[in-house]
Structures are given as C-alpha cells and as structure tokens.
N, C-alpha and C positions, 0 to 999 in steps of 0.2 A: 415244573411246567414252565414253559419260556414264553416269552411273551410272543403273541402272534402275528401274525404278519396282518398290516393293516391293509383293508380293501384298496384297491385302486382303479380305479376307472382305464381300458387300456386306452392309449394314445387312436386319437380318429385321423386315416389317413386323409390328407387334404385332395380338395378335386380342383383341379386349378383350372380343366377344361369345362366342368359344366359350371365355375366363375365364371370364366371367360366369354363361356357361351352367351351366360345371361347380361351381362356389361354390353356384351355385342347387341345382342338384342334390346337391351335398353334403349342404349345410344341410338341403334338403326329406328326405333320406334319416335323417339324425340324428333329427328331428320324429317321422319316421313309428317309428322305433325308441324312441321317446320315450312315442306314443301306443299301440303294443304289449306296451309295457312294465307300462304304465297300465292298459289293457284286463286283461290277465294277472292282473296284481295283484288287479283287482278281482273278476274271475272266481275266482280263490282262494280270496277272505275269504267269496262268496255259497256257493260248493262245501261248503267248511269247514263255515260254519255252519248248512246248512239239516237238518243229523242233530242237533244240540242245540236246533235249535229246535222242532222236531216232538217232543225228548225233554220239553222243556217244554213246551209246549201238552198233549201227551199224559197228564203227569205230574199236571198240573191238574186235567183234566177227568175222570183217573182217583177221585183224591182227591175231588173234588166227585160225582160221581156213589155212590161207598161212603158218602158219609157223613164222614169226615177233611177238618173244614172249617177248621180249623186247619192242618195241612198244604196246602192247597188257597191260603189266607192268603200262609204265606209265600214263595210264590211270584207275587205280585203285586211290584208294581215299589213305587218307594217314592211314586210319583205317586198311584196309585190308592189304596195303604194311608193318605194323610195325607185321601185325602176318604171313605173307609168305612173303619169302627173295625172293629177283629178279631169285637167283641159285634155290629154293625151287619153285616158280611160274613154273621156265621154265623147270624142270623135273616133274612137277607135271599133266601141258598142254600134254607132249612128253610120257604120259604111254596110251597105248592102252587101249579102243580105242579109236585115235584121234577126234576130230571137225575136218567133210570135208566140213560144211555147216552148215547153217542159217536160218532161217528165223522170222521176228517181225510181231508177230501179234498184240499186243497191246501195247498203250502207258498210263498210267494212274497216272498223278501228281496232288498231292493236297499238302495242305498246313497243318502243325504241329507246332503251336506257333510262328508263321509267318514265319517260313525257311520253301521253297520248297521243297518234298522229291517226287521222283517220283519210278513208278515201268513198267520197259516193261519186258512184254511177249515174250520168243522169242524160237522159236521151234528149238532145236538145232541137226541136221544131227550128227552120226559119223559112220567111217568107217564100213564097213559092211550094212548099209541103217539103222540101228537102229534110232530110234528118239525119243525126248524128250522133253515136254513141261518145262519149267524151267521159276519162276519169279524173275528178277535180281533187284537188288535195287538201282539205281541210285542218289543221293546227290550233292548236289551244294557247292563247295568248293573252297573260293577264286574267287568267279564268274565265275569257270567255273565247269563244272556237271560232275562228276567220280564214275566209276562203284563200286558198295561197297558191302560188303559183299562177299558170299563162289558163285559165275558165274555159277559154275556146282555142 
C-alpha cells in the first residue's frame, strides 16, 4: 500500500475587486467624517458669534445715535480708525442730518480663509424721518468683533 496523498486545502482565488471596493469605501467614509467634522466646526464658530456681533453693531449705533462719539470711536476696527481721526470721526457723525435711530434687520457671518467676517443690515433713522438701509461690515480683531469700514 503506498502512502497517501495528503489532504490539501485548494488554493482560494483572490478578489482584488471587492479589496478594492471596500479600501475605497473605507477611505470615502473617513473623508465624509472628515468633511462633517469641518461643516460642524464651522457652523459653531457662525452660531457663537452672531450674538456678539449684533452686540456690537448694536453697541455702535446706540452710541452714535445719543450723541457718545467717542465711545461710538472705539469700537471701529483699527482699519477704519488709521483712515478717520477720533476729531475727524466726531465732526463727521455731528453734520446734519444726524442718526436719531436704528434699527438691525439682519445678521449674516461667514467665514474667508478661516477668519470670521460678518455683515449686519441695519436700517438707519436720521433727523427729519428719513431712512436708510446700509450694510456694515463687522471683523473680528484681537477676539473681539469691530465695526469696519465707511458705517454710513
């Protein structure tokens, strides 16, 4: 009797496509966890900040409307403060016709190479009942949000 042929398991053909498949889909899974993460984030930092930015727009055009044109000042950004002087600012608020009033209708921040830049809407009253939509551009400076640009 000769000795037997010993069992052998046959060779399993390999599946290179359903690897493939699932690497693919791994990967593509990471990504989208990646770009959720991202979205999130960003949706955060617009949530956050659009109650301090309406506290500053608001803060502003409170100040400018009483009359407190020096407080009204430093809450410009440092952009706008290097091209109008504090004396230049506060003759410039004091020419008829004055802001007797306010009002924000919109708040709208998005993001630009990942700094915050936002923009409110703010319907602005002056003497006489005249009014005027105006959009103000607000900026995040030093952690805290300052009015930027030409307000009226």
């Amino acid at each position: 009797m000769g000795s037997g042929q010993s069992w052998r398991r046959p060779a399993r053909r390999g599946r290179p496509v359903r690897t493939g498949l699932l690497f693919g889909g791994l990967g593509m899974g990471v990504c989208l966890v990646g770009v959720a993460g991202l979205a999130l984030w960003n949706v955060q930092v617009v949530m956050q900040a659009s109650g301090p930015v309406r506290d500053t727009a608001d803060g502003f055009f409170r100040e400018v409307s009483v009359g407190e044109v020096d407080k009204a000042y430093e809450r410009l950004c440092a952009d706008t403060r290097r091209r109008w002087s504090a004396v230049g600012f506060d003759s410039w608020l004091r020419t008829p016709p004055l802001v007797s009033g306010y009002d924000i209708t919109d708040v709208s921040i998005q993001t630009r190479g990942g700094r915050p830049r936002a923009t409110v809407t703010v319907r602005v009253v002056r003497d006489g009942g005249a009014a005027e939509t105006r959009p103000v551009p607000v900026v995040q400076e030093n952690g805290q949000w300052r009015v930027c640009g030409d307000p009226f």
